[in-house]
N, C-alpha and C positions, 0 to 999 in steps of 0.2 A: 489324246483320245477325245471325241466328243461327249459331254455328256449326255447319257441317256433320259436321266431325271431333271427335275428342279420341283421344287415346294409347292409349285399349283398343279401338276401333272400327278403328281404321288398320292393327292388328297382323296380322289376319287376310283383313282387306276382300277383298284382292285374290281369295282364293278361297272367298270366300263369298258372291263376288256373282258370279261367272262360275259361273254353273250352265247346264245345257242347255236351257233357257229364254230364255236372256239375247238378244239380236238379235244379237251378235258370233257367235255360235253356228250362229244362224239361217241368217243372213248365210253361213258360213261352207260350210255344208249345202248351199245355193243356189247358190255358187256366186261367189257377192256379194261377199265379206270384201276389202275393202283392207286390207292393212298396211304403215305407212311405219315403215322400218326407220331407226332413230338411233344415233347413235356408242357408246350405251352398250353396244348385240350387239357392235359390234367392240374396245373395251379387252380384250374376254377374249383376243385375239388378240393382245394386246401394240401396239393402237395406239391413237394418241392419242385422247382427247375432244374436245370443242368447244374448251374454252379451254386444255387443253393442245397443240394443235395451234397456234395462235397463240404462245402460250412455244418451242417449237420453232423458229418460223417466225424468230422473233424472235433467238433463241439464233446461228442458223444467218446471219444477219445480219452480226451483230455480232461472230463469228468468221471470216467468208469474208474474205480478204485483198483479193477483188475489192473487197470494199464498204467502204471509210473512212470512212464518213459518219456514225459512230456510234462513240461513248467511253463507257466503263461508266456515268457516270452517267446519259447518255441512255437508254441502255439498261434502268437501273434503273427509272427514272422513267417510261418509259412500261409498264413492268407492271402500271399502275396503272390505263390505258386498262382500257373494257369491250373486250369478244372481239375483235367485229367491225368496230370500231377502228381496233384493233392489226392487226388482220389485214390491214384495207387499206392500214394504212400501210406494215408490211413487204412486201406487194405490189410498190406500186407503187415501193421501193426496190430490190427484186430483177428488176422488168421493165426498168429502167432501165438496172442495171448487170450482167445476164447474159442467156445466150442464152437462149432459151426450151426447148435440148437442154438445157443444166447445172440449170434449173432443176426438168423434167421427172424429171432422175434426183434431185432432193433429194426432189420428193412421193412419188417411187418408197419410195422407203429410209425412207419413212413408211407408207405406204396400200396398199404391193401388197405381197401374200402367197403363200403357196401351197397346193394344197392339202389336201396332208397335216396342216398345218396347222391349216384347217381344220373338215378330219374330227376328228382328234384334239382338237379342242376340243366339239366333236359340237355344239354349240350354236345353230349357224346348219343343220346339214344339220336336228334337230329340227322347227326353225321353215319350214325349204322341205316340209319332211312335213305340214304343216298342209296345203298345197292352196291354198292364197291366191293371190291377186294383188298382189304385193310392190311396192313403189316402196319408195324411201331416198332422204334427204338426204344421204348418206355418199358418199365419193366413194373407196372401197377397193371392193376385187372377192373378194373374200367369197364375197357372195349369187351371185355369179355364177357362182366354180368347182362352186358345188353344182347351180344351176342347168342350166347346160352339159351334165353329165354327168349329168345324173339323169332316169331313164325308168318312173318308177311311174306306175301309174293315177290319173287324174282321178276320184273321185267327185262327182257331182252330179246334184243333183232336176231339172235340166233336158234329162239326158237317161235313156233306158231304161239302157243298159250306161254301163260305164267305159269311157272312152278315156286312151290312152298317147299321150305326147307322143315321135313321132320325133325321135332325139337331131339331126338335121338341119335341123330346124326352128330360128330365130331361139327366142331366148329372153331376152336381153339389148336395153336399147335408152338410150341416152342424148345421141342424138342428135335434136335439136326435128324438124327436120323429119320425123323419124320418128313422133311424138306424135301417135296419134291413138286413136281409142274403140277398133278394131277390135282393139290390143293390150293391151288389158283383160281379160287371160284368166289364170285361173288358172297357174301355175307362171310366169308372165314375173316380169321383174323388170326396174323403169325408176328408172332414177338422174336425177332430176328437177333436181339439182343439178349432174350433171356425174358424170365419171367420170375415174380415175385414168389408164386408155387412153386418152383426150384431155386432155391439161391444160388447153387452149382453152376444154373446156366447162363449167370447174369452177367454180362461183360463190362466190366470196372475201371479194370486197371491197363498198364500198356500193355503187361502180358498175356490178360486177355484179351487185349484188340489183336496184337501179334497172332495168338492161338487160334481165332475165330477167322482172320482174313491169309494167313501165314506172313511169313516173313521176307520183305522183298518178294511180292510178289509169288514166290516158294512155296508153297503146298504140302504140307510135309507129315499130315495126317490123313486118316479117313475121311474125320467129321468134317474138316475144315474142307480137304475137295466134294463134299455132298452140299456146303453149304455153298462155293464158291459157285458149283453148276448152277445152284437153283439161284444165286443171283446172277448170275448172266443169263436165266430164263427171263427177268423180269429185266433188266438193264439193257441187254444186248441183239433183245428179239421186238420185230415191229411190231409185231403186234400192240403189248401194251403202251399207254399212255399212265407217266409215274406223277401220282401231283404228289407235294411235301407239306404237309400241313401243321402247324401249333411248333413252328423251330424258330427260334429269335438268333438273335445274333450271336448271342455267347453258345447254342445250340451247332453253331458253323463248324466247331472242329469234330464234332460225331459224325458230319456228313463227309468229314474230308476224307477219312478215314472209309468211307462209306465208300462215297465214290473212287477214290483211289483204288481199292482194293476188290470194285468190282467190272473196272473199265479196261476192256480189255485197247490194248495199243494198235494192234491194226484194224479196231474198228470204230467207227464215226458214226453213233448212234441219228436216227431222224431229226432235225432241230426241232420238230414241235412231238414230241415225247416225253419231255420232262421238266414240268415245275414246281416252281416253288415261292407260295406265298409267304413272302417274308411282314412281318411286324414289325413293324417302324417308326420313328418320327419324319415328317415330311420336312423338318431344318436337319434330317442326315442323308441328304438328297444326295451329297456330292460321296459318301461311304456306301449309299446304295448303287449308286451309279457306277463304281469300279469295282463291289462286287458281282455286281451285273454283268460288267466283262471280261472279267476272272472267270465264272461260273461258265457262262456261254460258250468261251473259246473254248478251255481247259475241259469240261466236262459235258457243255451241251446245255445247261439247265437255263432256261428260262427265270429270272426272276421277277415275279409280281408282289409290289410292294405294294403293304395292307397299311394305311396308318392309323396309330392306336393313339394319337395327340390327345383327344377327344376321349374315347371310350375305353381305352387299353384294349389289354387280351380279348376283353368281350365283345370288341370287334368281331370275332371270330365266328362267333353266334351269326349275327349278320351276314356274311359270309357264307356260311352253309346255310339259311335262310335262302338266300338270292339263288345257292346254286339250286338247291328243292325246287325251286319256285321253277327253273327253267328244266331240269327236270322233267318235271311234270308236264310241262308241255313237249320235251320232246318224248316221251310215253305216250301221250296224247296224238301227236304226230305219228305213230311208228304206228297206232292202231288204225286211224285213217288210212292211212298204207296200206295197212292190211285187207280192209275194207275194199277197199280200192282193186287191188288186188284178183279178191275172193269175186268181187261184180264182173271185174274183166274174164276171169273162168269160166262163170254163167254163162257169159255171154259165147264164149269161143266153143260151150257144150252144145249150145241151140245150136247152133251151124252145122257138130259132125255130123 
């Protein structure tokens, strides 16, 4: 294969191909833009990643005096498990031997915030300024405190004026039976994996990625065909435009699973429908480069690598900085239009 990257190409990528052209943009204008939001928005927050959330889960284990079922070498030794693993197995040790209250306040004292918090990190209020349609695999309430309390105009080409979302209105949802197309609306925000205000709905372990996606494919619940439709509303329909934002590389098997499990086989979604800003070093040019077309073939997903050499995660700030910035002109743009528009009317009334 040829490669698609090298270390001078990777450096800049991210904002040299997000221009106000790009279909994220487009997308974004319309009304269209999904963003799945990933654990790397919240470390700025001081909480865990993907595989550090499993080291925790683990840690937490193997010190609780409820649990003796685990001696440091045990412990050592299964560090060595991948994520999701690990994850299920400390699961299924902790559903075992505590209540589902004690164990509710250990994800607390990981995943709930507050949010002054936050604001003060301004990083997530940025990215609710975009105007998108948010989903997250993250299971912290974040996106949510901003959510909740936030009443700015709606822009979009779909309607003549701006609309305000009343703060009374639902705007969180991570409950299946709630899934469905109609809350596909700019400013919500849906935790597709669960959320920290349910720990019931959290998906952990393989068993519940099995439960939540079915098995082989197989459908073999309610919840899971309610959830399966409403992602082949966002996966499978042109309409939307999906970007993936705050997912690093150890974050790649949550989307396998993602994707896997929502792509349907006789269909061949738009090639420009779905990205994914990935964080990276620009010397793993040649790892970017063949997950790039891995992703592309296999699933369609565009990858835009972001590098964090320099700044890290808080690249990411930047990032949604650049895209506001072009934003803003295309809102700017959409109102000329309008303008425009509304004078050619005048004009076509003098005449009847």
């Amino acid at each position: 294969m040829n490669l698609e990257f090298d270390r001078e190409k990777i450096k800049n990528y991210v904002f040299e191909t997000l221009t106000s052209s790009h279909p994220i943009l487009k997308a974004l204008k319309n009304g269209k833009l999904i963003i799945f939001v990933g654990a790397g928005m919240s470390v700025h927050l001081g909480m865990p990643s993907w595989r550090e959330f499993a080291l925790k889960y683990l840690e937490f284990i193997y010190k609780n005096k409820q649990m003796t079922l685990m001696d440091f070498k045990t412990k050592e030794s299964l560090k060595t498990e991948d994520t999701k693993k690990l994850l299920s197995i400390c699961q299924y040790i902790a559903k075992k031997n505590l209540l589902e209250k004690e164990l509710a306040e250990e994800y607390k004292s990981w995943f709930m915030t507050n949010k002054s918090d936050v604001l003060k990190g301004r990083l997530y209020e940025k990215l609710y300024r975009l105007n998108a349609i948010y989903l997250t695999t993250n299971y912290d309430n974040a996106l949510d405190l901003i959510a909740e309390d936030y009443n700015e105009p709606i822009v979009s080409d779909n309607t003549n004026d701006s609309k305000t979302h009343d703060n009374g209105l639902k705007k969180v949802y991570y409950d299946i039976s709630e899934f469905n197309k109609d809350i596909l609306k700019p400013q919500n925000v849906i935790h597709v994996h669960g959320s920290i205000r349910d720990i019931s709905t959290m998906v952990i372990s393989y068993g519940d990625y099995i439960e939540r996606y079915g098995r082989n494919g197989k459908i073999d619940n309610r919840l899971s065909e309610i959830y399966s439709q409403f992602m082949s509303e966002i996966f499978n329909e042109k309409d939307y435009v999906v970007l993936f934002i705050g997912y690093g590389l150890e974050e790649i098997e949550i989307l396998q699973f993602l994707f896997e499990g929502t792509t349907k086989k006789d269909h061949r979604p738009h090639p420009n429908s779905r990205y994914l800003i990935l964080p990276c070093y620009s010397d793993d040019y040649l790892k970017v480069s063949y997950l790039s077309d891995y992703y592309k073939h296999n699933f369609s997903v565009n990858i835009i690598p972001c590098d964090i050499s320099e700044k890290g995660y808080d690249i990411l700030e930047d990032v949604i900085d650049h895209l506001l910035e072009l934003s803003k002109g295309s809102y700017e743009e959409k109102n000329e239009v309008a303008e425009l528009r509304e004078g050619l009317k005048a004009i076509e009334e003098m005449f009847l």
